[in-house]
N, C-alpha and C positions, 0 to 999 in steps of 0.2 A: 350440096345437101341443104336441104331445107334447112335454115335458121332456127324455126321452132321446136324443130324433133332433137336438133341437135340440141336446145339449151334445156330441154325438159330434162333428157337423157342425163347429163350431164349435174344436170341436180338431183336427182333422183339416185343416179352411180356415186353421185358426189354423199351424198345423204347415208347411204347406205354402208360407204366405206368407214365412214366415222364409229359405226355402231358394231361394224364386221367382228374385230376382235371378241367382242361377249357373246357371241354366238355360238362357240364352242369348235369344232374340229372344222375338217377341211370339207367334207360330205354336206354337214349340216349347213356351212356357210355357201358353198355353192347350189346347193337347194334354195337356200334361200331367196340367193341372187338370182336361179334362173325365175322362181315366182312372183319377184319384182321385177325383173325386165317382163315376164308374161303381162301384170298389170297393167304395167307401165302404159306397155303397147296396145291394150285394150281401153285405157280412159284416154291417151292422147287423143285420139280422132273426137272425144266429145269434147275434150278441151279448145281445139282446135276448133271447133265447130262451134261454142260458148264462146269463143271469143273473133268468131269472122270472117277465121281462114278459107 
């Protein structure tokens, strides 16, 4: 696996988990999570590409 996808992911998941509980029920909190992993996945490739990859 790529190094970069895997450490963005991982902060990002990591970032997310910290805040999970105030987010309210189980519905709301995985909405949530799937719209951050949608982003996530959408600015990685400029990030990637802003720094060289």
């Amino acid at each position: 696996m790529d190094i970069t996808a895997l450490s963005f992911y991982a902060i990002i998941c990591g970032v997310l988990s910290l805040a999970a509980p105030r987010f309210g029920g189980a519905w709301i909190r995985f909405g949530l999570g799937a719209l951050v992993g949608i982003l996530a996945a959408l600015f990685l490739p400029i990030i990637k590409q802003s720094l060289g990859y």
